[in-house]
C-alpha positions as CSV (number, residue, x, y, z in Angstrom):
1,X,1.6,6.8,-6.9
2,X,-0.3,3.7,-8.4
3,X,-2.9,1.9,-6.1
4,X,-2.8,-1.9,-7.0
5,X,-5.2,-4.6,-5.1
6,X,-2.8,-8.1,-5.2
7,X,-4.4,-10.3,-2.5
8,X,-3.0,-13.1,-1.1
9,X,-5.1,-16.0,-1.7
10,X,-6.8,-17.2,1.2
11,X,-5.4,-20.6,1.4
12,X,-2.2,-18.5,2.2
13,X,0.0,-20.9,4.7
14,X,0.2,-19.5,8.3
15,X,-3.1,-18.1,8.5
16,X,-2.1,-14.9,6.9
17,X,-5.3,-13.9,5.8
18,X,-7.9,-15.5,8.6
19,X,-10.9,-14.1,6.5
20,X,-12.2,-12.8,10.0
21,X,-14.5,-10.0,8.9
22,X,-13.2,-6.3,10.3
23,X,-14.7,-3.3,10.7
24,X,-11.7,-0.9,10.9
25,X,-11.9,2.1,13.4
26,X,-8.0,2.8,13.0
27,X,-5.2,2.7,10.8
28,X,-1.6,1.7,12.1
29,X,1.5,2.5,10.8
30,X,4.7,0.7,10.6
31,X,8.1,0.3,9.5
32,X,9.2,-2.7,7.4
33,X,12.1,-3.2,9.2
34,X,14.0,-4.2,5.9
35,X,16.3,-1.7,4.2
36,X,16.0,-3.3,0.4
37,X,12.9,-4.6,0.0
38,X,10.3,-2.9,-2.0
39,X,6.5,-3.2,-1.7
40,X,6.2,-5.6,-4.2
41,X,8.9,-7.8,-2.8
42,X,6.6,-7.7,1.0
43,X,3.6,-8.5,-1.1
44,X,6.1,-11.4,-2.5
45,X,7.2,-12.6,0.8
46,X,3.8,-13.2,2.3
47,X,3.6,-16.1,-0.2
48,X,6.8,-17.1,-0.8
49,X,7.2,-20.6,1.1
50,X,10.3,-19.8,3.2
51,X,8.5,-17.6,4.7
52,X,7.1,-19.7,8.3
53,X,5.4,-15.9,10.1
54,X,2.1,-15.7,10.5
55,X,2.3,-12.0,10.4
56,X,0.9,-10.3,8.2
57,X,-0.2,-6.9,6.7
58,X,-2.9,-4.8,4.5
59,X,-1.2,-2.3,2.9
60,X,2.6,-1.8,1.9
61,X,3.7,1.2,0.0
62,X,7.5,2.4,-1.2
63,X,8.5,5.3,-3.3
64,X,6.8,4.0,-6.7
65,X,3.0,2.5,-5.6
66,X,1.1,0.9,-2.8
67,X,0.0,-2.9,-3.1
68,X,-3.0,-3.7,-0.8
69,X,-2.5,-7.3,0.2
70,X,-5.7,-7.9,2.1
71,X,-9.1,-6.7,1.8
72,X,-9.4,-3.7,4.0
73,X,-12.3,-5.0,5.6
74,X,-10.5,-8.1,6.7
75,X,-8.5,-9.1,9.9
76,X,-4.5,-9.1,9.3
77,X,-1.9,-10.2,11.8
78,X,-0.2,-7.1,12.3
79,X,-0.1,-5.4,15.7
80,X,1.3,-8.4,17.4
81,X,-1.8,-7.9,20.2
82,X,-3.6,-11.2,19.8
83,X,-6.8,-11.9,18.5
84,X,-9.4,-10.3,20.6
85,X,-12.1,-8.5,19.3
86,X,-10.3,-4.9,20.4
87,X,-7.2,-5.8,19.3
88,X,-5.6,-3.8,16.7
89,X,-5.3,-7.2,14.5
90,X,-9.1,-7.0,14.6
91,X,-10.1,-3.5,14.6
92,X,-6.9,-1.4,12.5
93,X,-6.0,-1.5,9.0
94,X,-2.0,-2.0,8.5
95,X,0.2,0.0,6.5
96,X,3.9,-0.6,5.8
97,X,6.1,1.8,4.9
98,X,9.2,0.3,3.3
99,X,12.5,1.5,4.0
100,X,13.9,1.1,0.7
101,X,15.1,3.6,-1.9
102,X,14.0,7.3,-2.0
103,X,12.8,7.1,2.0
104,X,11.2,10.9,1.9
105,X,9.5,10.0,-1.3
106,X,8.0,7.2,0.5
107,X,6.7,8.7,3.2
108,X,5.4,11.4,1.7
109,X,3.1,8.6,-0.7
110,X,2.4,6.9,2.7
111,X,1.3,10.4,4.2
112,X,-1.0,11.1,1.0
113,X,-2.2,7.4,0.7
114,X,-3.4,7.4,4.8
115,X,-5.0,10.9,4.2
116,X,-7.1,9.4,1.2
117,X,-8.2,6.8,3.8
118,X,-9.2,9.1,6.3
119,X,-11.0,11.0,4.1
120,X,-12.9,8.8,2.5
121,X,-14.1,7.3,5.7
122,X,-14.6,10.6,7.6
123,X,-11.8,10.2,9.9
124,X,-9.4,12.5,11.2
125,X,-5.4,11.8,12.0
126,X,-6.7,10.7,15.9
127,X,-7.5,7.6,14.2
128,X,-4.1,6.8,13.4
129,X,-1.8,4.4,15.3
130,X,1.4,2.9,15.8
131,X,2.2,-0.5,15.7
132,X,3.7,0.4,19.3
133,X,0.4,1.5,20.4
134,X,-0.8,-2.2,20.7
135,X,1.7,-4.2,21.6
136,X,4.6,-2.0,22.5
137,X,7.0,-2.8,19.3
138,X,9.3,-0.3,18.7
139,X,7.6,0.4,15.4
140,X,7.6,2.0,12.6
141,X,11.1,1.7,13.9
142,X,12.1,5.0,11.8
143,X,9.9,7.5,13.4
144,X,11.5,6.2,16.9
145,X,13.9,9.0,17.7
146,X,15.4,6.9,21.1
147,X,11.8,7.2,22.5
148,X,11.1,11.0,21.2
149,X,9.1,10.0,18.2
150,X,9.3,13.0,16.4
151,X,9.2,11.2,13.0
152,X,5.9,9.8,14.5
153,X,4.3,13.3,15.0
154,X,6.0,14.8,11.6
155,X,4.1,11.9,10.1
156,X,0.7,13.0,11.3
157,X,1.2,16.5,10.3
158,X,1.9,15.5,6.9
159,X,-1.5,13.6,6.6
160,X,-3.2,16.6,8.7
161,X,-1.4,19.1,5.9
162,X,-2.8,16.8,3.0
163,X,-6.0,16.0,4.6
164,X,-6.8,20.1,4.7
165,X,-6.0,20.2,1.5
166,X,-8.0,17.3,-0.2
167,X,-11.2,18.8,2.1
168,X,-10.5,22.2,1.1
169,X,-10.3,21.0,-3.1
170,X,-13.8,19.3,-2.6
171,X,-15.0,22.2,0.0
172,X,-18.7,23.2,-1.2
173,X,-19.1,26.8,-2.1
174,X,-22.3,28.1,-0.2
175,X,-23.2,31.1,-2.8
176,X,-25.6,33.6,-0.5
177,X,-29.2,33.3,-1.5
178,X,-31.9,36.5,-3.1
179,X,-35.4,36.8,-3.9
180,X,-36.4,39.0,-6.7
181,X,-40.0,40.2,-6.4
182,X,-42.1,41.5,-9.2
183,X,-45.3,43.7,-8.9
184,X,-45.6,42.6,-5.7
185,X,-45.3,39.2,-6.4
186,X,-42.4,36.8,-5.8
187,X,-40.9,36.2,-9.2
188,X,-37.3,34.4,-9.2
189,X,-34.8,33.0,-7.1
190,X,-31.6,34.4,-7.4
191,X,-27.7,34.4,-6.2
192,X,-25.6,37.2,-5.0
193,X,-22.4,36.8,-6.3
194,X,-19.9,40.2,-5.0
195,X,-23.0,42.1,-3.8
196,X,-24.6,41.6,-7.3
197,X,-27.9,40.0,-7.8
198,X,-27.7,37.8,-10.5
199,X,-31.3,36.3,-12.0
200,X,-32.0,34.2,-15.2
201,X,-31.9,36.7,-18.1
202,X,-35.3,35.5,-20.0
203,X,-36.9,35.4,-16.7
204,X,-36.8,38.9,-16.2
205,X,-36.8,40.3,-19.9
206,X,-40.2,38.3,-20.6
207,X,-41.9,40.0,-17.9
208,X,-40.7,43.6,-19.0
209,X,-41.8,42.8,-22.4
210,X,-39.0,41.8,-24.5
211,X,-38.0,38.6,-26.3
212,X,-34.3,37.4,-26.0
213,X,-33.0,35.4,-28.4
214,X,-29.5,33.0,-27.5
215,X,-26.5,32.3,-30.3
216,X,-25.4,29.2,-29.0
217,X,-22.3,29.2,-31.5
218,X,-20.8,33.0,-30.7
219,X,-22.0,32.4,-27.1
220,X,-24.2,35.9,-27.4
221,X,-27.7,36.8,-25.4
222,X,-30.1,39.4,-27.8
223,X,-32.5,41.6,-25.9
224,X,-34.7,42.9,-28.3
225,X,-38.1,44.8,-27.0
226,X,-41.8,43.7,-28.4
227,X,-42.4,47.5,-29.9
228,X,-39.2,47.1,-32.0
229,X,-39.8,43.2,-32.3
């Protein structure tokens, strides 16, 4: 899926981007209630001069790419809450999902997109909202279910599923730790790698006498001992 940054100029009419600064704590979800629009006809609309809404809107993604519309660190009319400083419009990045084309495709770039946010901001899938969870929409309309919103909880197991799996790729491997001493004397750290003690080669064969020589080009370590040397 391709990321593209396309903001709205901030002369925009209907105060769609207020320029109020935001420091998110929450990313809500919706639905953009349009069945053939694609995210780069939303980004369209928010300037196109029929439009007379003020609302507005961060992020919108479809089956093909996301286009972020305001800065994310930037107010967007969005949760339909009002303007007070915990109001999701102040305080939650927006995404839309567009309802458009290939939906499952879509969601499932919406679910990677919003698990690459969380992780990069050290977040976890409690941060996530709905639209409905500020000002009682019934939004993202799709994930509704006549009030069950089991599209809603699906959704955040997808992110959960792809949020494992982006902290498990960039997990840090903790290799267990040796000390390798030498006459009595502590001579090298070392790793144990499968209950092996591994140490640097020329380390070890310098202080037992021998000189060790290193082919770069056929990749091959010669041991050869000072008496024969």
């Amino acid at each position: 899926m391709r990321y593209v940054s396309n903001h709205i100029p901030k002369d925009t009419p209907q105060n769609r981007r207020p320029e109020y600064f935001m420091a998110p704590s929450t990313i809500t979800i919706h639905n953009t209630a349009n069945l053939t629009s694609t995210a780069a006809n939303e980004r369209s609309w928010l300037t196109n001069p029929a439009n007379k809404a003020q609302a507005s809107y961060h992020i919108v993604v479809d089956e093909r790419e996301a286009i972020e519309c305001i800065p994310l660190n930037e107010s967007a009319w969005h949760a339909g809450d009002g303007s007070g400083a915990k109001s999701g419009n102040r305080t939650s990045i927006g995404v839309e999902i567009c309802e458009s084309g290939n939906y499952a495709k879509t969601l499932d770039n919406a679910a990677s997109l919003v698990a690459q946010m969380l992780k990069d901001r050290g977040w976890g899938v409690d941060r996530l909202r709905r639209h409905f969870d500020w000002s009682g929409k019934i939004c993202p309309r799709l994930m509704y279910d006549d009030g069950k919103w089991t599209g809603w909880f699906a959704f955040k197991a997808s992110v959960q599923r792809k949020l494992d799996e982006m902290k498990g790729a960039t997990a840090k491997v903790e290799i267990p730790k040796a000390t390798v001493m030498y006459d009595g004397v502590k001579a090298q750290d070392a790793v144990i790698i499968d209950g092996s003690v591994y140490v640097p080669l020329r380390y070890i064969a310098e202080r037992v006498g021998a000189n060790v020589a290193w082919d770069n080009t056929k990749k091959i370590a010669t041991i050869t001992s000072k008496e024969r040397g």
